[in-house]
Each structure stands twice: as structure tokens, then as C-alpha cells.
N, C-alpha and C positions, 0 to 999 in steps of 0.2 A: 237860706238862713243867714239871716245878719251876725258880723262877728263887731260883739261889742268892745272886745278887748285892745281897741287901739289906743287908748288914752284920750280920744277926742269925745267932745259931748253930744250925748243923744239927743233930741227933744222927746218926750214920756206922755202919751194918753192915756195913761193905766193898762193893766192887765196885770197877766201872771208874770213874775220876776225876771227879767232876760238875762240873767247871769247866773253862774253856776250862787250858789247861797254863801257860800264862805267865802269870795271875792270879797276884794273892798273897794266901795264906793264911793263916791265923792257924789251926791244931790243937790239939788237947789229944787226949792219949794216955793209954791204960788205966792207965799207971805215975803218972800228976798230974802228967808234965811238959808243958810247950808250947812252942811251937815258930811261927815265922814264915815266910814261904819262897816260892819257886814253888812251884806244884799239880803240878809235874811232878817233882818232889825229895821228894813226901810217896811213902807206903808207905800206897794204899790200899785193898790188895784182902784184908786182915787174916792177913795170912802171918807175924805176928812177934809175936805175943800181946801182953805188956805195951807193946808199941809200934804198937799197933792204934789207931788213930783212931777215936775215941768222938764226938768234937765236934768242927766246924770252921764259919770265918766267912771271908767274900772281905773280904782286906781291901783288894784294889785291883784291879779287872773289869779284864781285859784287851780291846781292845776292834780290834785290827790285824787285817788280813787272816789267812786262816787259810789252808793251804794243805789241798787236799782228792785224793787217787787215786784213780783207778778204772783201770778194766782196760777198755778199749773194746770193743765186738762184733766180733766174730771173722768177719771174713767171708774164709774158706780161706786166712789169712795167718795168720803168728804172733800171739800177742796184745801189743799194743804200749802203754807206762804210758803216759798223758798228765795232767801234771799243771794243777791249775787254782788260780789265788790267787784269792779272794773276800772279802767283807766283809759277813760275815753276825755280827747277835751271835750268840755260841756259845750262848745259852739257846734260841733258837731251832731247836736241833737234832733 
């Protein structure tokens, strides 16, 4: 697992987010603009061409509890969500 959290820049072919979502970002988009932000406010799965994310840096690791679902085993009941807060870093995912 890559640890994006060094301050240095990715290069980005889309997909799902590589940073925990409340990090902050620093982007640079196919069009030469950039951009600062939450990772959860960027557009990274390459759906809008000139505003494709090429490049991006963490510019502050988010590092709080993350909250995690699952759906528990089914034993002849409904399936019931339970949810868990943890504190794992997100690179270690």
C-alpha cells in the first residue's frame, strides 16, 4: 500500500480517493488550475476531463478515528449494520 502522506506529489489516473477523506489536499488538474481542499470535495474518479486530477499532495494527513460498516452474519435474523469507530492510520488500509 502506498503511503501518500509525504508531502510529495502523486501523479493520479483516477479511481477511488487514496487519502483518508478529511485530509487536505493540494490538486493540479488537466486544465493547469489547482486547487486546495478536503479529499472528499476533489473529483477523483476522472469523470470531467479538463478537471481530472493529474497531480496531488497531502498537505495535512488526517489522522481521527475513522468510522468503519459492516453488515454482521446472518444467523436466521435480519441483517443488522453495526457500526465501529477506530483509530487506525488510513494508509494502513
Amino acid at each position: 500500500m502506498t503511503d501518500y502522506n509525504d508531502g510529495k506529489w502523486h501523479g493520479w489516473n483516477g479511481g477511488e480517493c487514496p487519502v483518508h477523506p478529511e485530509s487536505v489536499v493540494e490538486i493540479k488538474a488537466a486544465a493547469g488550475w489547482q486547487a486546495e481542499g478536503k479529499a472528499q470535495s476533489a473529483f477523483w474518479d476522472h469523470n470531467i476531463s479538463d478537471g481530472n486530477i493529474v497531480d496531488f499532495r497531502v498537505v495535512k494527513e488526517h489522522n481521527g478515528p475513522r468510522e468503519v460498516w459492516y453488515d454482521e452474519i446472518e444467523k436466521n435474523t435480519p441483517k443488522i449494520l453495526v457500526m465501529l469507530t477506530v483509530t487506525i492510520p488510513f494508509s494502513a488500509r
